[in-house]
C-alpha positions as a printed Julia matrix, in Angstrom:
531×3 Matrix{Float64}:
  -96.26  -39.13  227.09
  -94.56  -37.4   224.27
  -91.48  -35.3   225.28
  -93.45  -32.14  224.27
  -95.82  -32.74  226.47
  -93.46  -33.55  229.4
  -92.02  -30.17  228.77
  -95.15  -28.06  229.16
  -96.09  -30.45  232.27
  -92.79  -29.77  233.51
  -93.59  -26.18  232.73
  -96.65  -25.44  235.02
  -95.38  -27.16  238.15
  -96.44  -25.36  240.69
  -96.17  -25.19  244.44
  -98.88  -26.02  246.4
  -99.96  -25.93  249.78
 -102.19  -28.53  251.7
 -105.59  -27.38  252.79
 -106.94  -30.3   255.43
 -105.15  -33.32  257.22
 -106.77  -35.85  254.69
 -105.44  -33.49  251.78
 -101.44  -33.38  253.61
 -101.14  -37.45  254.88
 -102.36  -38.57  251.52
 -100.0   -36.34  249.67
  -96.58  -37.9   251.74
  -96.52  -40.47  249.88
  -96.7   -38.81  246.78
  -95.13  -35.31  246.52
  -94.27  -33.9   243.77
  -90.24  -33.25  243.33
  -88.92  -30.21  242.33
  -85.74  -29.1   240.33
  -82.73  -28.93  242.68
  -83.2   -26.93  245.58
  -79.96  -24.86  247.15
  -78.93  -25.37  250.38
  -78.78  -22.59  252.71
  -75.51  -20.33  251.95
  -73.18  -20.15  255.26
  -73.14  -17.11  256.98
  -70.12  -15.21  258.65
  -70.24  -15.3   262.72
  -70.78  -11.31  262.73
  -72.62   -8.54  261.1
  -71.41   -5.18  259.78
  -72.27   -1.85  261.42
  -74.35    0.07  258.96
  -73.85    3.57  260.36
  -71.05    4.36  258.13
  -71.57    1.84  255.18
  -71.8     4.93  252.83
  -68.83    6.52  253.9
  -66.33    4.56  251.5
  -63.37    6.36  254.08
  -64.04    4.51  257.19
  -63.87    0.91  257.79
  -66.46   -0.64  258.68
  -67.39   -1.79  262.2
  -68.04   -5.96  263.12
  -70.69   -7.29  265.57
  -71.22  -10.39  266.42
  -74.24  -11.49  265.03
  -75.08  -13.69  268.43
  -75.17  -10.93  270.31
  -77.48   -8.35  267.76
  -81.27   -7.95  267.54
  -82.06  -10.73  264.41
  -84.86  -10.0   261.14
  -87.98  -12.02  260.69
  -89.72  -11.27  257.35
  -93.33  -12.31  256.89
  -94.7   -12.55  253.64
  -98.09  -12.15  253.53
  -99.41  -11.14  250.21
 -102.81  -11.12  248.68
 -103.21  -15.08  250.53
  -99.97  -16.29  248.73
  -99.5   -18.53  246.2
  -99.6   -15.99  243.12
  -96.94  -15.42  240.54
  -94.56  -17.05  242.42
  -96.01  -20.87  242.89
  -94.68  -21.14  239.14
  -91.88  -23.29  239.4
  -90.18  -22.2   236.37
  -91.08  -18.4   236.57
  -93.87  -16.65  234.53
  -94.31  -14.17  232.09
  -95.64  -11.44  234.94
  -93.89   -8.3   235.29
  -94.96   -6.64  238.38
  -95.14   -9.0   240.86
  -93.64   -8.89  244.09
  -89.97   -9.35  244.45
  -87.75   -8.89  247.73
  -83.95   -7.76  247.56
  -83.03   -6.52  250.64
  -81.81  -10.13  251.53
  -78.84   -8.58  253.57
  -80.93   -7.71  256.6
  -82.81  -10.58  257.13
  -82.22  -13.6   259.02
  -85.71  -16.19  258.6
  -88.35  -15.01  256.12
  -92.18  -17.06  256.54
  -93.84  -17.73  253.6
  -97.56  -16.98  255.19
 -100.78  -17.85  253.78
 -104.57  -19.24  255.51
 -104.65  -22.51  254.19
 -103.78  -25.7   257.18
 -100.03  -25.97  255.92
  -97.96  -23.48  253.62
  -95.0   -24.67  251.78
  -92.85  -22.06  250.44
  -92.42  -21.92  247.08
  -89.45  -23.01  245.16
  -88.53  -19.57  243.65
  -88.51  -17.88  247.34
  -85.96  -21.2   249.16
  -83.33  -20.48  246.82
  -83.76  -16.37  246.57
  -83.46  -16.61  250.15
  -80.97  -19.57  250.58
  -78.76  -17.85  248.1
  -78.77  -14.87  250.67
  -77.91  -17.26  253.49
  -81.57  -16.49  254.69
  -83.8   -19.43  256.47
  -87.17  -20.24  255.06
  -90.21  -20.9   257.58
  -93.34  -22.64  255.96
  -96.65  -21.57  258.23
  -99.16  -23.93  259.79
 -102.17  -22.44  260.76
 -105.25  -23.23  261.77
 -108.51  -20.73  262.09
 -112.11  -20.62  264.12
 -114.04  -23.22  264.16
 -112.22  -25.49  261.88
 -109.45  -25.2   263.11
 -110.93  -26.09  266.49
 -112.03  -29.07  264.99
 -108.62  -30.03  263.83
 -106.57  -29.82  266.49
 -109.45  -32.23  268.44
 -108.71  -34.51  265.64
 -105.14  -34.09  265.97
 -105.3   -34.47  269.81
 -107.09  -37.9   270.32
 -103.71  -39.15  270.94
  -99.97  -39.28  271.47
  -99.81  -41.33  268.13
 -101.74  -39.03  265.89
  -99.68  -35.7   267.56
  -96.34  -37.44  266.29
  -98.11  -37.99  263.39
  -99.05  -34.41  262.25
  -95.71  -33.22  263.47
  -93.36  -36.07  261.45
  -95.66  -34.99  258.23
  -94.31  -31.4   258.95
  -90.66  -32.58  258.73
  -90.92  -34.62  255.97
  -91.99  -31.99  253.66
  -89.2   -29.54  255.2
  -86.42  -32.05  254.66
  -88.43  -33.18  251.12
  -88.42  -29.29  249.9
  -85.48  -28.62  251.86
  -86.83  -25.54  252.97
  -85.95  -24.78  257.45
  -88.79  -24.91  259.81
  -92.2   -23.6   260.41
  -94.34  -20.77  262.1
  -97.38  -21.93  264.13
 -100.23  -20.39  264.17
 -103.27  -21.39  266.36
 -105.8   -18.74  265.57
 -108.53  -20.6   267.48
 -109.52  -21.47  270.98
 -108.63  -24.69  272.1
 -110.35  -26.81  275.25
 -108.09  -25.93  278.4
 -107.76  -29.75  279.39
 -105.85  -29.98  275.73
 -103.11  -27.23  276.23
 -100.62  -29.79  277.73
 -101.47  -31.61  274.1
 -100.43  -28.57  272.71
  -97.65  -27.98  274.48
  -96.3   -31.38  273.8
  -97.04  -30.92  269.8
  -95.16  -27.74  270.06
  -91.73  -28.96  271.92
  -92.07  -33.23  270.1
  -91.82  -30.71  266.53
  -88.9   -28.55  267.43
  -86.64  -31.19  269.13
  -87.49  -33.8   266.49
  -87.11  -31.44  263.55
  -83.65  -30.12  265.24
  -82.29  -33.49  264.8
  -83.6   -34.05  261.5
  -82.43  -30.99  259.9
  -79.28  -28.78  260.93
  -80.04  -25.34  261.86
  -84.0   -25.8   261.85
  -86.25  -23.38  263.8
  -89.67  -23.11  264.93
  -91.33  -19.97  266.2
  -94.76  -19.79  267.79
  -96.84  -17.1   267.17
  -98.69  -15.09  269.75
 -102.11  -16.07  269.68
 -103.92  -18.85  271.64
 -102.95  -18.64  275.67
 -102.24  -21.26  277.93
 -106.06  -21.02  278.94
 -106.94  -21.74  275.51
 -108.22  -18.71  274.89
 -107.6   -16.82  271.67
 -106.23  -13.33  272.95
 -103.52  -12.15  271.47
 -101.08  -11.03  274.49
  -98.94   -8.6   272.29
  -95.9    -9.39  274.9
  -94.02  -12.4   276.62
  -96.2   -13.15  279.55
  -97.24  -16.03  281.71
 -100.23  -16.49  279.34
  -97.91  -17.37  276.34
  -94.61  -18.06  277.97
  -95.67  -21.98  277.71
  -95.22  -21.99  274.17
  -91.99  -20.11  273.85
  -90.31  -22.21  276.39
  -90.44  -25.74  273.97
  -89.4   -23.71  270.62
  -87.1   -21.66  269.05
  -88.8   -18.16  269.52
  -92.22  -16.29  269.41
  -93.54  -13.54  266.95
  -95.63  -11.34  269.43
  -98.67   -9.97  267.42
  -98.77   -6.21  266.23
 -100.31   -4.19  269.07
  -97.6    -3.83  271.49
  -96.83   -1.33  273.76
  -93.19    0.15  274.87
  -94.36   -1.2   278.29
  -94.88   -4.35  277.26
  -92.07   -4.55  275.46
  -89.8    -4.25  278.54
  -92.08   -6.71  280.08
  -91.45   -9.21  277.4
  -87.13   -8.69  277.81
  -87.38   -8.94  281.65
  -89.4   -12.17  280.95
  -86.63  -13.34  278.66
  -83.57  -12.31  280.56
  -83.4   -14.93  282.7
  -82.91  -17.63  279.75
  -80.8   -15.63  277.99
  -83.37  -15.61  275.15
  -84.17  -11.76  274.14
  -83.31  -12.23  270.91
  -85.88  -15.13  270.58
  -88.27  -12.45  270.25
  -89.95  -10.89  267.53
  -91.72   -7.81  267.41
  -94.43   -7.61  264.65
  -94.54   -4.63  262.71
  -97.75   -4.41  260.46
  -96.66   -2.46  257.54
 -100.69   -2.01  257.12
 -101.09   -0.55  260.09
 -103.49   -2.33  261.9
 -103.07   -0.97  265.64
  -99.14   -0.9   264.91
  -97.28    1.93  266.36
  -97.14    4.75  263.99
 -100.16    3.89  262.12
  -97.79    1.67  259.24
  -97.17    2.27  255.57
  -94.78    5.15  255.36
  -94.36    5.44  258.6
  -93.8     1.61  259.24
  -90.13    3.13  260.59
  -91.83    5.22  263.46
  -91.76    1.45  265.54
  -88.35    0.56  264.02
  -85.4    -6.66  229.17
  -86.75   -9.58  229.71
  -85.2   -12.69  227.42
  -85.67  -14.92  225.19
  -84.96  -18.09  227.45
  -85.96  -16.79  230.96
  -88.9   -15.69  232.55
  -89.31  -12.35  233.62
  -90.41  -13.04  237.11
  -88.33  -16.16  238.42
  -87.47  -15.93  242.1
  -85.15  -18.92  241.71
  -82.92  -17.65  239.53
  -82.17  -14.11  241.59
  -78.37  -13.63  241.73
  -77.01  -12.36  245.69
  -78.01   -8.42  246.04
  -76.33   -5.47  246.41
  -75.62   -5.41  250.12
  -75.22   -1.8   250.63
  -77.99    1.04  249.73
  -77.64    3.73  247.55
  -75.88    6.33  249.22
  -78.14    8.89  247.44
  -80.82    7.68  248.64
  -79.46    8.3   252.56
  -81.94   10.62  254.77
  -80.12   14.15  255.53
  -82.86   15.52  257.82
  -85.37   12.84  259.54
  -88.77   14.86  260.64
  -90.01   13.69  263.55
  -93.1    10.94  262.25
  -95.8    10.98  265.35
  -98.44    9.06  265.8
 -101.55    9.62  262.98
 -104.53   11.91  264.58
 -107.9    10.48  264.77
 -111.18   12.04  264.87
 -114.77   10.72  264.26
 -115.87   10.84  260.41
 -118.83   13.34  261.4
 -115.77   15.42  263.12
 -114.41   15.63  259.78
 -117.25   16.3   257.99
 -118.91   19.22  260.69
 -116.08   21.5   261.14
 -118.18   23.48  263.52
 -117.79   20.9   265.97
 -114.48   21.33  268.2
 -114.59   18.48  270.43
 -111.38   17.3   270.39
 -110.93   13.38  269.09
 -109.12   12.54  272.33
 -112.77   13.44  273.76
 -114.58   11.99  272.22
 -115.68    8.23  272.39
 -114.62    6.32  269.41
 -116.94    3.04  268.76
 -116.08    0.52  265.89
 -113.28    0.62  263.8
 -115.32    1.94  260.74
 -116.59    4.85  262.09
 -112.77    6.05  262.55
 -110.73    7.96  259.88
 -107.03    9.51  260.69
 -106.32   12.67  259.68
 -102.79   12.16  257.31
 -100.19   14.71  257.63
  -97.62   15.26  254.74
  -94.03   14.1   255.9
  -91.31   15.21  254.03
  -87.75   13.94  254.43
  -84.49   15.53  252.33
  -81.88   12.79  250.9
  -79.2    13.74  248.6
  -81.18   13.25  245.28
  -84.66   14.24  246.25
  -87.19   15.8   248.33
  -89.33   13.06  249.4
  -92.9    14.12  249.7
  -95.74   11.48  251.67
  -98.87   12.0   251.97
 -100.92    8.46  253.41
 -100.0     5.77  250.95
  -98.4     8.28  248.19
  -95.35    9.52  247.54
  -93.83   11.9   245.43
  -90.21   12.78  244.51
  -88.91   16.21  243.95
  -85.12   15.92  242.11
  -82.2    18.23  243.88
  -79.24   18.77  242.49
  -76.86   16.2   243.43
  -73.38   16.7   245.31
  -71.01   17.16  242.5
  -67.95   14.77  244.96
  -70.84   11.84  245.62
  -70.28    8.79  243.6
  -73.73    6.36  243.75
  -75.36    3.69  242.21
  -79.16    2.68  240.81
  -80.96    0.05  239.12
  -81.14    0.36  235.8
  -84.08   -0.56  234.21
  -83.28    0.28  230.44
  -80.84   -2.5   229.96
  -79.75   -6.13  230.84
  -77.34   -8.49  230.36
  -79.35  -11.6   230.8
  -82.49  -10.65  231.88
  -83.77   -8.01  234.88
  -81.56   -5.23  234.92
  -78.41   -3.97  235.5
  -76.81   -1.62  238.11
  -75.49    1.7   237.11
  -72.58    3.2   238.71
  -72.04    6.76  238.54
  -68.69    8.37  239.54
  -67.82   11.92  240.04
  -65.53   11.82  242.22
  -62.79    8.69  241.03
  -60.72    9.02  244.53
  -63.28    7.21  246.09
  -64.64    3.86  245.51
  -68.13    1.82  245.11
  -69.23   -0.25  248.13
  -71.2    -2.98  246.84
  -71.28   -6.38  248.4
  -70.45   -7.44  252.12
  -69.87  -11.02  251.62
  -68.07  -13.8   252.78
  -66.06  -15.86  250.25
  -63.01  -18.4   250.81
  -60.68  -20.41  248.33
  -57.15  -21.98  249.86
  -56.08  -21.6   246.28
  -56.89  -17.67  245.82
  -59.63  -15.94  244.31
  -60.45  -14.99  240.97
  -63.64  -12.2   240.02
  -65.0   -11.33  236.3
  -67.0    -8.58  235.94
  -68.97   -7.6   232.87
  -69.87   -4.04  232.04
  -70.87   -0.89  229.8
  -69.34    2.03  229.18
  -71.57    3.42  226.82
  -71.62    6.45  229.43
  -68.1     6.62  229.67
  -65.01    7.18  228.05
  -63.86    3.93  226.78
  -60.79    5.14  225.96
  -59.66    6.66  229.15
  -61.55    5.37  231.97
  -60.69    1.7   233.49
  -62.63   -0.3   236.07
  -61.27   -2.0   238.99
  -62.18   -4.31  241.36
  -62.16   -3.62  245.45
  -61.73   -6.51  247.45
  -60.62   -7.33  250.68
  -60.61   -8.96  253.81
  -61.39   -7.31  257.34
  -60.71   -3.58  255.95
  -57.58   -4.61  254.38
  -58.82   -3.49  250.9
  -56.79   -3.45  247.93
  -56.94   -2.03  244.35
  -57.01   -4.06  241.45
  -56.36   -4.03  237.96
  -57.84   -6.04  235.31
  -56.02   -8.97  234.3
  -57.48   -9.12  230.59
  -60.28   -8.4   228.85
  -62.71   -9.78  226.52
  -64.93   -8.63  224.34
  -68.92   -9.57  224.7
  -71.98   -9.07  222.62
  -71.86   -5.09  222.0
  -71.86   -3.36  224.25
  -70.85   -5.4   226.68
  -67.14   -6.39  227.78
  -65.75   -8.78  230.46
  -63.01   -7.96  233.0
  -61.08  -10.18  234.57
  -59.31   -9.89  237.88
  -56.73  -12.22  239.45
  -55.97  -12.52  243.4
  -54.27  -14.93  246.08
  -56.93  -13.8   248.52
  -57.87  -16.45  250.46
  -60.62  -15.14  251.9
  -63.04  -11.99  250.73
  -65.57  -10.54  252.87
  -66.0    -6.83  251.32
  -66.46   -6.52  247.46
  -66.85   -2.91  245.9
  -65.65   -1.28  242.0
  -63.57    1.84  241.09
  -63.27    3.76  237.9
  -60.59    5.93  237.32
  -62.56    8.63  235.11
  -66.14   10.38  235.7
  -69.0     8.85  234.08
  -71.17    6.8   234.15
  -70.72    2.53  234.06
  -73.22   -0.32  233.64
  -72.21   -3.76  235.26
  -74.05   -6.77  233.96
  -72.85   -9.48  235.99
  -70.02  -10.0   239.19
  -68.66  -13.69  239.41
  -66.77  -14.84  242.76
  -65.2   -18.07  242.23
  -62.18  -20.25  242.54
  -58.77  -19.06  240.86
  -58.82  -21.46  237.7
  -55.81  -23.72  237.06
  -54.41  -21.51  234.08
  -53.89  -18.78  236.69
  -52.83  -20.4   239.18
  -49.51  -20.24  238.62
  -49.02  -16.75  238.02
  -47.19  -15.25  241.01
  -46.37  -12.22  239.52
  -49.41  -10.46  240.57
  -47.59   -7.2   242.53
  -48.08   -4.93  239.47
  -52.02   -5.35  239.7
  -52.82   -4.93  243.19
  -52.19   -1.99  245.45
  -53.19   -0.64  248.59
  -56.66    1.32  248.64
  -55.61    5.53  249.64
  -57.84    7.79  249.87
């Protein structure tokens, strides 16, 4: 094969998941590598308080992260497998693309085929992060009945299914699985079941570091499929041999204090996952917009290439922050031919409500007030009404209308220079010190008069500093660069000294290079953060 040709092969790799047994035991002996895959980014041991992440005055609060509620992101969109299973990217520009890596722990890549491998572009967006990846196995109806009696006929071919699980997590290098039974299974087979469950998680824990699998609530220990919505002695079984469960959609605040009291005794509460339907089928609060009620593209790269997302900003917008929260209750819901008589004034609570179809809610506009907008929704709209802005708030927004190398950029807009940008929270060591580059804009600024700095620091103990030199990019573009003896960074943020408006391209974090190593004389650059 001519090297051409190996490129455009090379091109269209895809990711791909398996859709029977025969399909994924023939395939282990023949799966396709991919480019290199990163490893999962260390995270720190605790978690920032976000109740005052705006407020640039106040440090900011630790947890530790053991002892906090943890994020399980299901992606389940349009069956999976689109835009993204392109190995190299595509030429789409509005697929679907996640960034608020920060508050996430595990993210399952979901789809209804037998076994779901993530694809390549979503291990290292989320590995980047420091975020697990789950692949799904699931298995549905009648088939799926008939698979897990194929998988059942003994201890040998159990092992078997399992092992073929691992080996594509340690191949793809991607961190566990979800399981998914959505089918009834014979009651003399649960122990089989059982046994799959518990042989996958303690063999995959010693296989790869830091592994999990998390059951999801579905079949019982009858075998029946009823989804329990709660920990309970119907389900408990399965959560007992794994690493956690994801309770289906339609739970109750009763049963959600059932479920802790269940888990108490293990000390395993935050083994449990809530679902939240952001379609809103059953979920509290009726999903969508009020999902919160229950809690230039380039020459040389794709527009649309999971894989090559840098780490996100790790701190929103603090224009964007809610001022005045209306109170979001649960959506009315009266019979269509209540809607359509309104002479009839029988109440929907009266009446009796049959199939699903025959129901329609009855959407109330919610407004909420931020510091940039009134925020209008109606159902699934949404419409923004612009306010005029505090003249002391300094923010940030994506920028759309420019890039350094491909995507966009983010714009930072100061009006009051006192205070400075909160960007990153992010953990970063070097025995040797640190060194950060930052390239920017300041098309919207005056060049002349206004410098940037960088914010960095350790445990609140931020400092101020000045750029070391500067070089000059492609127009308009420039590159700062900023020298430290930090050994450690945890909190990353920018400062300009003028009003205006600055676009940064591209933050680098890395080791201090040798040629600046040896400059001590570093006292004239950095000073203490006042306010």
């Amino acid at each position: 094969m001519s090297s051409k040709a190996e490129n455009e092969t090379s091109r269209v790799l895809t990711s791909k998941p398996f859709k029977t047994l025969e399909e994924l035991y023939a395939g282990l002996s023949n799966l396709p590598p991919w480019p290199e895959i990163r490893d999962v980014r260390k995270s720190a041991d605790y978690v920032y308080s976000g109740k005052d992440i705006n407020d640039v005055t106040k440090l900011l609060v630790k947890w530790n992260r053991n002892k906090k509620p943890r994020t399980l992101v299901c992606h389940d969109m349009k069956g999976g497998y689109l835009d993204d299973r392109f190995i190299f990217g595509s030429d789409a520009h509005d697929s679907y693309v996640f960034y608020h890596w920060s508050g996430v722990d595990s993210f399952v890549y979901f789809s209804h085929y037998l076994v779901t491998i993530p694809p390549y572009g979503w291990i290292n967006a989320a590995h980047t992060h420091g975020v697990k990846v789950l692949g799904t196995v699931i298995t549905e109806w009648t088939d799926g009945e008939r698979i897990w009696k194929e998988i059942f006929r003994s201890e040998a071919e159990i092992k078997r299914f399992a092992d073929a699980l691992i080996t594509l997590a340690k191949f793809y290098k991607f961190d566990g699985w979800l399981i998914n039974v959505e089918n009834k299974i014979d009651e003399d087979d649960i122990d089989k079941l059982i046994f799959f469950v518990k042989y996958l998680t303690n063999t995959i824990h010693t296989a790869l570091e830091g592994s999990e699998v998390i059951w999801y609530d579905s079949v019982t220990v009858k075998g029946e499929l009823k989804w329990q919505n709660e920990l309970n002695d119907l389900n408990k079984c399965f959560f007992e041999v794994c690493d956690g469960i994801f309770l289906n959609y339609n739970w109750t605040d009763t049963g959600l204090a059932s479920s802790r009291n269940q888990a108490i005794a293990g000390n395993r509460v935050r083994d449990i996952y809530v679902g939240l339907d952001v379609w809103g089928r059953g979920c509290p609060g009726g999903g969508g917009f009020q999902s919160e009620y229950s809690a230039k593209y380039s020459e040389d790269k794709p527009f649309f290439n999971l894989s090559v997302q840098s780490p996100q900003v790790s701190t929103p917008s603090p224009h964007l922050e809610i001022l005045n929260q209306p109170e979001i209750t649960e959506p009315k819901v009266v019979t269509e031919s209540n809607l359509l008589n309104k002479n009839e004034t029988e109440s929907a609570s009266e009446q009796v409500l049959t199939t699903e179809s025959d129901l329609k809610k009855v959407v109330e506009d919610i407004v909420y007030d931020t510091k940039s907008s009134f925020v209008k929704v109606h159902g699934q709209s949404i419409a923004f009404t612009s306010t005029t802005l505090n003249s002391e708030l300094n923010y940030f927004k994506y920028c759309r209308s420019c890039s350094f190398n491909g995507g966009g950029c983010l714009e930072i807009i100061t009006s009051n220079p006192r205070l400075f940008h909160r960007l990153f929270l992010i953990q970063v060591t070097s025995s040797h010190g640190i060194q950060v580059s930052i390239v920017y804009s300041m098309e919207n600024c005056a060049q002349d008069q206004c410098e940037l700095m960088l914010v960095a620091g350790d445990d609140g103990n931020l400092k101020l500093i000045s750029k070391y030199q500067t070089e000059e990019l492609d127009y308009p573009w420039k590159k700062n660069l900023y020298i430290t003896n930090f050994e450690r960074i945890t909190e990353i943020g920018v400062a300009a000294s003028k009003e205006g408006r600055i676009t940064l391209g591209e933050i680098v974090v890395q080791d201090k290079q040798p040629g600046y190593r040896d400059n001590q004389d570093l006292g004239t650059l950095i000073s203490d953060v006042n306010y």
